[in-house]
C-alpha positions as a Markdown table, in Angstrom:
| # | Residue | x | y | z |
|---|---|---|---|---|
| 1 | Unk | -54.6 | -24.4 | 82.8 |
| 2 | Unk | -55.0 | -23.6 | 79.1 |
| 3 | Unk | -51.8 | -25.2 | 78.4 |
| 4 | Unk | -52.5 | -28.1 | 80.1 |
| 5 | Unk | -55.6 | -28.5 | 78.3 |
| 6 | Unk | -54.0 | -28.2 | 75.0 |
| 7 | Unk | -51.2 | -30.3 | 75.7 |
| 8 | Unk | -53.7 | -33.0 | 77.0 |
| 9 | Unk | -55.8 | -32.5 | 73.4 |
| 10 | Unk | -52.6 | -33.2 | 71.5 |
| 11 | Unk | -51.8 | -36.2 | 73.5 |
| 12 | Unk | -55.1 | -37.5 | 73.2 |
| 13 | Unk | -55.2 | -36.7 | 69.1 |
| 14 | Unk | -51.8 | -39.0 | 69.1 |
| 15 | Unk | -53.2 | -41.4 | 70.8 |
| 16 | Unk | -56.3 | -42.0 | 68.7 |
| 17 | Unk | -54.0 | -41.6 | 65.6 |
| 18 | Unk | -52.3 | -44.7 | 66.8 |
| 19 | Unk | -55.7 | -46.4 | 67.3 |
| 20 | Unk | -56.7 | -45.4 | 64.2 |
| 21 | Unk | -54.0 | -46.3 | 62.3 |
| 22 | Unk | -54.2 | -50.0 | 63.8 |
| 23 | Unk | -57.6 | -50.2 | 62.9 |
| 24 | Unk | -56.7 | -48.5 | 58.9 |
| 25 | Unk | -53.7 | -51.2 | 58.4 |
| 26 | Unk | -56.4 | -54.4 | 59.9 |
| 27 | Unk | -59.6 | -52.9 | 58.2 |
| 28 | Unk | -59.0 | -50.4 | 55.1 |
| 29 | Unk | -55.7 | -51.0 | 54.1 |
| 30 | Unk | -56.4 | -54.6 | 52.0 |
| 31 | Unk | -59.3 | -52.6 | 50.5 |
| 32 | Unk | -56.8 | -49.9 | 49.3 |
| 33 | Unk | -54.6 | -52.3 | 48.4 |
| 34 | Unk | -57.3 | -54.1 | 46.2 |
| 35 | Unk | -58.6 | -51.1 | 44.4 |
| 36 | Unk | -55.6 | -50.3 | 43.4 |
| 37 | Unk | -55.4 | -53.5 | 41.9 |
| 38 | Unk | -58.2 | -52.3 | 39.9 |
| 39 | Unk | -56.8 | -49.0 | 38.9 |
| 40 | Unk | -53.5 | -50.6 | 37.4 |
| 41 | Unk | -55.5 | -53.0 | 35.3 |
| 42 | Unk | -54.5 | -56.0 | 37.1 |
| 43 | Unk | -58.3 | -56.7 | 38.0 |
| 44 | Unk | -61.0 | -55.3 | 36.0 |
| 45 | Unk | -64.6 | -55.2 | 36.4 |
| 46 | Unk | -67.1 | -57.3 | 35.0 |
| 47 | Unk | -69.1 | -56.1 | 31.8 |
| 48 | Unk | -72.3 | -57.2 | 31.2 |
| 49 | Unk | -74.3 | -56.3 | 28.2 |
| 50 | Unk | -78.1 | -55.5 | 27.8 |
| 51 | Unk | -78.7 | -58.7 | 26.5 |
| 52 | Unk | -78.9 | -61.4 | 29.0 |
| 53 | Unk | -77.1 | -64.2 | 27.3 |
| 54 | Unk | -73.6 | -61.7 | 26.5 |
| 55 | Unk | -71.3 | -61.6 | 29.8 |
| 56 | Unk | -68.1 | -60.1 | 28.9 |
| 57 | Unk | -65.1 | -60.7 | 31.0 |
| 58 | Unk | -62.1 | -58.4 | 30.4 |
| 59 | Unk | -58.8 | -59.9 | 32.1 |
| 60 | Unk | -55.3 | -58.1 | 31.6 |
| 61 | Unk | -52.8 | -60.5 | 31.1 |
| 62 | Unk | -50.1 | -57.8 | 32.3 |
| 63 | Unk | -50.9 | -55.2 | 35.0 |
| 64 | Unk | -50.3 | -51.7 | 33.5 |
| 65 | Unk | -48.8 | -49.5 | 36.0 |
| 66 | Unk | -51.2 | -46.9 | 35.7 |
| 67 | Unk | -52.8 | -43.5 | 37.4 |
| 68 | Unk | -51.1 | -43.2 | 40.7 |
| 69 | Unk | -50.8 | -46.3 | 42.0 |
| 70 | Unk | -48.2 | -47.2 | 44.7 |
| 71 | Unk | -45.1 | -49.1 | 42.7 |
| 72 | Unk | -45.3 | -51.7 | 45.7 |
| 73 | Unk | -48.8 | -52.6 | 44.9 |
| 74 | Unk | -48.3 | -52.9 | 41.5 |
| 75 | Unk | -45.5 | -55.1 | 42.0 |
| 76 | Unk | -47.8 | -57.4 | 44.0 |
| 77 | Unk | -45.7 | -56.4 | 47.8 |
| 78 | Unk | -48.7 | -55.8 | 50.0 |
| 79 | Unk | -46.3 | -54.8 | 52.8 |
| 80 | Unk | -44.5 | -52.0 | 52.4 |
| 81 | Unk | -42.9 | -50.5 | 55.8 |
| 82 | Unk | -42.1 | -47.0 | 54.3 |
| 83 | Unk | -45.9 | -46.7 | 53.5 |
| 84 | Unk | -47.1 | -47.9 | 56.6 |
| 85 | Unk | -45.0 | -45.8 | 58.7 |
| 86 | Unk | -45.9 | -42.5 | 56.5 |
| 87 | Unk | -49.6 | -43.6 | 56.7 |
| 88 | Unk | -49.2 | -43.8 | 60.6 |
| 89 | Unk | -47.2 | -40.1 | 60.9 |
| 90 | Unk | -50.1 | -38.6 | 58.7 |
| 91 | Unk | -52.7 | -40.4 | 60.8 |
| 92 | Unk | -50.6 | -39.7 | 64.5 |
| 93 | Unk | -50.8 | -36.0 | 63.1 |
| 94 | Unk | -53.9 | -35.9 | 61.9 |
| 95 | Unk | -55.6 | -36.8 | 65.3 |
| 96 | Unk | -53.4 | -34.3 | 67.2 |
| 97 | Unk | -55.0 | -31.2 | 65.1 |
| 98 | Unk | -58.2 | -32.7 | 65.9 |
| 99 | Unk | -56.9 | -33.3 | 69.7 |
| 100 | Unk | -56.1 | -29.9 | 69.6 |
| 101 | Unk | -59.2 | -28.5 | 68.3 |
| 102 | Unk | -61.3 | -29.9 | 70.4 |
| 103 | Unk | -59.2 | -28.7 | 74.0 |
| 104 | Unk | -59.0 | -25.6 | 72.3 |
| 105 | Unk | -63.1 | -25.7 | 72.3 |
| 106 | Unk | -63.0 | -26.7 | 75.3 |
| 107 | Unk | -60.4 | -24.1 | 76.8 |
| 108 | Unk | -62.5 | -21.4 | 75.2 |
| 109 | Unk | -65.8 | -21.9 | 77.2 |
| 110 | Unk | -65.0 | -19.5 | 80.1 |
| 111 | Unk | -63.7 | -16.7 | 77.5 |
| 112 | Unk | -67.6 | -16.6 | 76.5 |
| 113 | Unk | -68.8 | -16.9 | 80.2 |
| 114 | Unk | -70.1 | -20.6 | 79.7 |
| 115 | Unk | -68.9 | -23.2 | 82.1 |
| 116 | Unk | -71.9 | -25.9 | 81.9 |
| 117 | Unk | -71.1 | -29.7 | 81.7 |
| 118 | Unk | -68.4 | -30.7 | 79.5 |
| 119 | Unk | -68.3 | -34.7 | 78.6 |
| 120 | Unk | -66.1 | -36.8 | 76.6 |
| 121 | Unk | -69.7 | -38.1 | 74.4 |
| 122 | Unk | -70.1 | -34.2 | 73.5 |
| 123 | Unk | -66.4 | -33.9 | 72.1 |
| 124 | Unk | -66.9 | -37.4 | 70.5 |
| 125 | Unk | -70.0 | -36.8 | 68.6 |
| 126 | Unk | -69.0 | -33.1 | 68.0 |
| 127 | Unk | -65.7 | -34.0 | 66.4 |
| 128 | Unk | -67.1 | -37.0 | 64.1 |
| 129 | Unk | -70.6 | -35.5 | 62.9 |
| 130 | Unk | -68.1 | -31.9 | 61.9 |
| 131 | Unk | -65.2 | -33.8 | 60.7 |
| 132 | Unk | -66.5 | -37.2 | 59.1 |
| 133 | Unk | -70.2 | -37.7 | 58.9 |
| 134 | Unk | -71.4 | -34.0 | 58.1 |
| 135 | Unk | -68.9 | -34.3 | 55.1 |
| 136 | Unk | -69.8 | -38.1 | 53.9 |
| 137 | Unk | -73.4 | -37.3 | 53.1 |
| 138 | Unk | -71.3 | -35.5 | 50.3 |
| 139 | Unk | -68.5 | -36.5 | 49.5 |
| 140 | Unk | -68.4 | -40.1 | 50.9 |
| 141 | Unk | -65.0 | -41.4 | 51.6 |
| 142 | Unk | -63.2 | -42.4 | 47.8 |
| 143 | Unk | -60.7 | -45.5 | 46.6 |
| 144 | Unk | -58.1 | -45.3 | 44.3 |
| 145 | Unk | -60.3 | -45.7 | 41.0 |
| 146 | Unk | -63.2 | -43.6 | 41.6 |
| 147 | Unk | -64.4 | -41.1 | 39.7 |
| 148 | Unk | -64.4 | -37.5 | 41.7 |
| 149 | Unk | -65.1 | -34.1 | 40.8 |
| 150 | Unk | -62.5 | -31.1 | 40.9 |
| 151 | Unk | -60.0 | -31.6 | 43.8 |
| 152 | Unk | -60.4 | -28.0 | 44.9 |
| 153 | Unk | -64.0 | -27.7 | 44.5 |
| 154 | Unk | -64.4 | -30.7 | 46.9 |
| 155 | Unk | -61.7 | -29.2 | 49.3 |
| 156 | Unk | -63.5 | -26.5 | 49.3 |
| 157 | Unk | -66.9 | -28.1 | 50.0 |
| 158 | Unk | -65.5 | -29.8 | 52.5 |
| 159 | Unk | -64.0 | -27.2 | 54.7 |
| 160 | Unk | -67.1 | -25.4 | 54.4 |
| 161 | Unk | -69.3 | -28.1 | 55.6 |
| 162 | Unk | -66.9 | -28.9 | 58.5 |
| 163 | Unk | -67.2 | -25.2 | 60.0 |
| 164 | Unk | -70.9 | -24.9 | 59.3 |
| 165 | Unk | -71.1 | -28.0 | 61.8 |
| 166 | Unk | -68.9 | -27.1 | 64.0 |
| 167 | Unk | -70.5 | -23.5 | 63.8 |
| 168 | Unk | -74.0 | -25.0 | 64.2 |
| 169 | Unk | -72.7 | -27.4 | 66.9 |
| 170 | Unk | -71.7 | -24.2 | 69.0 |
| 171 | Unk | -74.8 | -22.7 | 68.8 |
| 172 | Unk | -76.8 | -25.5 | 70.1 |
| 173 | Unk | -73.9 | -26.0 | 72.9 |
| 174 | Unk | -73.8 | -22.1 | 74.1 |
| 175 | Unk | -77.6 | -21.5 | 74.1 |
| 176 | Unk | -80.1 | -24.1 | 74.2 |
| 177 | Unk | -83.3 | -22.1 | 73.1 |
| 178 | Unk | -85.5 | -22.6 | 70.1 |
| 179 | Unk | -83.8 | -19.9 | 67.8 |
| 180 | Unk | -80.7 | -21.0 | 68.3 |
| 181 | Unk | -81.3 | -25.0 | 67.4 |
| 182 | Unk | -82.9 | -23.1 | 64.4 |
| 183 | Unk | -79.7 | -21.6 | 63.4 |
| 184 | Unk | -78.3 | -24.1 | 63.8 |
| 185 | Unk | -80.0 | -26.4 | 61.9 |
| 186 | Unk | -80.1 | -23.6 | 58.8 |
| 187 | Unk | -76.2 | -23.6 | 59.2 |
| 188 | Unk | -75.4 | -26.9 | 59.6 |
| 189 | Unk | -77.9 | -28.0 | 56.5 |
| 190 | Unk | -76.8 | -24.9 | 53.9 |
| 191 | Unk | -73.8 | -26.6 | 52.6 |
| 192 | Unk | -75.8 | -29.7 | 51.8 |
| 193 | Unk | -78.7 | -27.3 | 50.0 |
| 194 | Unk | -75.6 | -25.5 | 48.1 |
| 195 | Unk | -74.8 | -29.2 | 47.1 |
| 196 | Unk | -71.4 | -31.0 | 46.8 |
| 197 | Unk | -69.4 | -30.7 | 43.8 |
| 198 | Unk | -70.8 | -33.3 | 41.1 |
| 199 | Unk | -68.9 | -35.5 | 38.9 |
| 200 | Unk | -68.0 | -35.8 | 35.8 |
| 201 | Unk | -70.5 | -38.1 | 33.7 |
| 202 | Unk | -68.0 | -39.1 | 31.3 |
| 203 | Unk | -66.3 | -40.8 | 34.2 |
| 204 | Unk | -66.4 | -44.3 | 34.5 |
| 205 | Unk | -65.4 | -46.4 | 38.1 |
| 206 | Unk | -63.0 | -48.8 | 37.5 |
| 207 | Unk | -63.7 | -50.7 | 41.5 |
| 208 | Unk | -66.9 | -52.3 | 41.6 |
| 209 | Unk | -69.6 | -50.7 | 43.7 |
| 210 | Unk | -69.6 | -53.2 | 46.7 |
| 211 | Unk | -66.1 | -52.3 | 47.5 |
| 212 | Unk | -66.8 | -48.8 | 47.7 |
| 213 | Unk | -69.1 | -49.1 | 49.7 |
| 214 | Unk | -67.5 | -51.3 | 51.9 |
| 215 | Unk | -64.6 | -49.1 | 52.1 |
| 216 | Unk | -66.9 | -46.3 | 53.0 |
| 217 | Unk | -68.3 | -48.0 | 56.1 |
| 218 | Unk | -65.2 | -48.7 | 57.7 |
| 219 | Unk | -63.7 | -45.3 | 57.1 |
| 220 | Unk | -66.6 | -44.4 | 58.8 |
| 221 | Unk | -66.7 | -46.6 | 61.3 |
| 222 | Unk | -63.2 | -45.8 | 62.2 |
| 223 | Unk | -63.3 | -42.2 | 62.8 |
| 224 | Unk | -66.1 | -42.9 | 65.5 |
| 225 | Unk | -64.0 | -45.1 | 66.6 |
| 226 | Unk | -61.0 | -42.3 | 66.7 |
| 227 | Unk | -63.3 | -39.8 | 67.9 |
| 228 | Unk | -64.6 | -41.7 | 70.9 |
| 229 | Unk | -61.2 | -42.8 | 71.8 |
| 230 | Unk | -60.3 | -39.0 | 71.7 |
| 231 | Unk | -62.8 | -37.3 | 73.9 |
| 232 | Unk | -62.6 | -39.9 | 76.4 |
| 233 | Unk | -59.0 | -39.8 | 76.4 |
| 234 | Unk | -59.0 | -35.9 | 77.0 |
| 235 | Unk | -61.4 | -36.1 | 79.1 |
| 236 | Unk | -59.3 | -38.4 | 81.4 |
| 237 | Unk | -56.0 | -36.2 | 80.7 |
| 238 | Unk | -57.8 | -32.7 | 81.7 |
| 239 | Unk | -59.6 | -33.3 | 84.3 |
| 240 | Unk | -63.3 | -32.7 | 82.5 |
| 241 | Unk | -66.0 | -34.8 | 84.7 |
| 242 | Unk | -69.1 | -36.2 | 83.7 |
| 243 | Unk | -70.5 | -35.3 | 87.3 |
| 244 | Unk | -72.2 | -32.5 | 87.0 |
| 245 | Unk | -71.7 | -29.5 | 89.3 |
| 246 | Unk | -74.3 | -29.2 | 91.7 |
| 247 | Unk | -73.9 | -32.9 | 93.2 |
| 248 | Unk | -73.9 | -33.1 | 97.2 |
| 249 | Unk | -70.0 | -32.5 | 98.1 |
| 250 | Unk | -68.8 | -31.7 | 95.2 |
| 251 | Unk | -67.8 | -28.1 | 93.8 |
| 252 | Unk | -67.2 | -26.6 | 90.5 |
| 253 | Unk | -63.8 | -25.0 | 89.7 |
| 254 | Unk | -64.8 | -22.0 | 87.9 |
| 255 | Unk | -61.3 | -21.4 | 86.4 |
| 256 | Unk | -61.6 | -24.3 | 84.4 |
| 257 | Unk | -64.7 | -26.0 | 82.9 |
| 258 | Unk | -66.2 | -28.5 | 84.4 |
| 259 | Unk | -63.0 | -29.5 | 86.7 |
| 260 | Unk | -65.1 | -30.7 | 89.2 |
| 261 | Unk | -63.3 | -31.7 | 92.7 |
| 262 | Unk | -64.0 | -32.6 | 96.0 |
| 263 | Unk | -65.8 | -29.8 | 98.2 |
| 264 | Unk | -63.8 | -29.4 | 101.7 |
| 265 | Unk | -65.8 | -29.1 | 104.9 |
């Protein structure tokens, strides 16, 4: 059964990666592609100056292959099959660890003598508030161009944050009682007190704001998306019902969680 399970998870990772990676190359991909634009010098930003009646606009006649800007990009090819097929691996792969995480959750119920309900909507908004949103609030997502503090400090943060959700997020799942949704809550919330790493303030963006922003919104967007597409897709592959057990003619497997089948008369 546990293999099963995990072999559905990885499926279903791959399967979101693919979804995901549609949805990157339709919706975040021209905005990489655009910043990057920005980082080279080909575009710059508009620079304003106290007074209202000065309007300086900086326009480089030449792109300067700066920073570490694709060569393609620079060179004004926005499609660039080697790219798009690495971006789509990393994605496809991506997913499947995620895929297997969450089957591995999943697979791991019994071992602490929980079998309660397990739904796709549960794996969904586990995943994405651990893996995407959790994280955002701190370090939202970046485009080529941004400023950003130390690489390993924000690695750091970030890993931390993700397991203090996903910690916080098994609390509430394993024992629904007041102490534990206060744990929970002091877990899932100490990363965000420690603080995220800050940034330089000598650092200057070079993208203008509304593009970060907009880039943000999608990436966030689609890893619900991803998410969403993943639970429900394990939750089809496994087996895990969103009846709940103690429906007339129905009968839980209590090998498995929430494998509900027909009861036999």
């Amino acid at each position: 059964m546990t293999k099963t399970l995990l072999s559905s998870g990885l499926i279903a990772g791959a399967v979101a990666g693919l979804v995901t990676a549609v949805l990157q190359f339709w919706l975040i991909q021209p905005l990489i592609g655009q910043a990057e634009r920005y980082e080279t010098g080909e575009l710059v930003l508009q620079v304003t100056d106290a007074a209202p009646s000065k309007t300086t606009v900086i326009a480089a006649e030449e792109p300067a292959t700066v920073g570490n800007a694709h060569p393609d990009m620079v060179a004004g090819n926005s499609l660039d099959v080697s790219r798009n097929l690495q971006t789509m691996l990393f994605l496809v792969l991506t997913w499947g660890g995620f895929g297997l995480l969450a089957s591995a959750a999943v697979a791991a119920l019994p071992a602490v003598g929980r079998t309660q309900h397990v739904s796709w909507p549960g794996i969904a908004l586990i995943g994405f508030a651990a893996f995407c949103l959790a994280p955002a609030l701190g370090l939202p997502p970046e485009l080529p161009g941004m400023p950003a503090a130390d690489l390993e400090a924000r690695q750091v943060w970030w890993i931390s944050t993700a397991i203090a959700t996903c910690a916080g997020a098994g609390l509430i799942v394993l024992w629904h009682k007041p102490p534990a949704l206060l744990a929970a809550l002091v877990i899932g919330l100490l990363p965000h007190v420690v603080g995220a790493p800050t940034i330089d303030e000598n650092l200057a963006a070079v993208v203008p704001p509304e593009l970060s922003a907009l880039f943000s919104a999608r990436v966030i967007g689609t890893n619900l998306v991803g998410w969403i597409v993943l639970g429900m897709t394990l939750a089809r592959m496994s087996g895990l019902s969103a009846v709940r057990k103690n429906l007339p003619g129905r009968h839980a497997d209590t090998a498995r969680p929430d494998l509900d089948r027909p009861g036999r008369t």
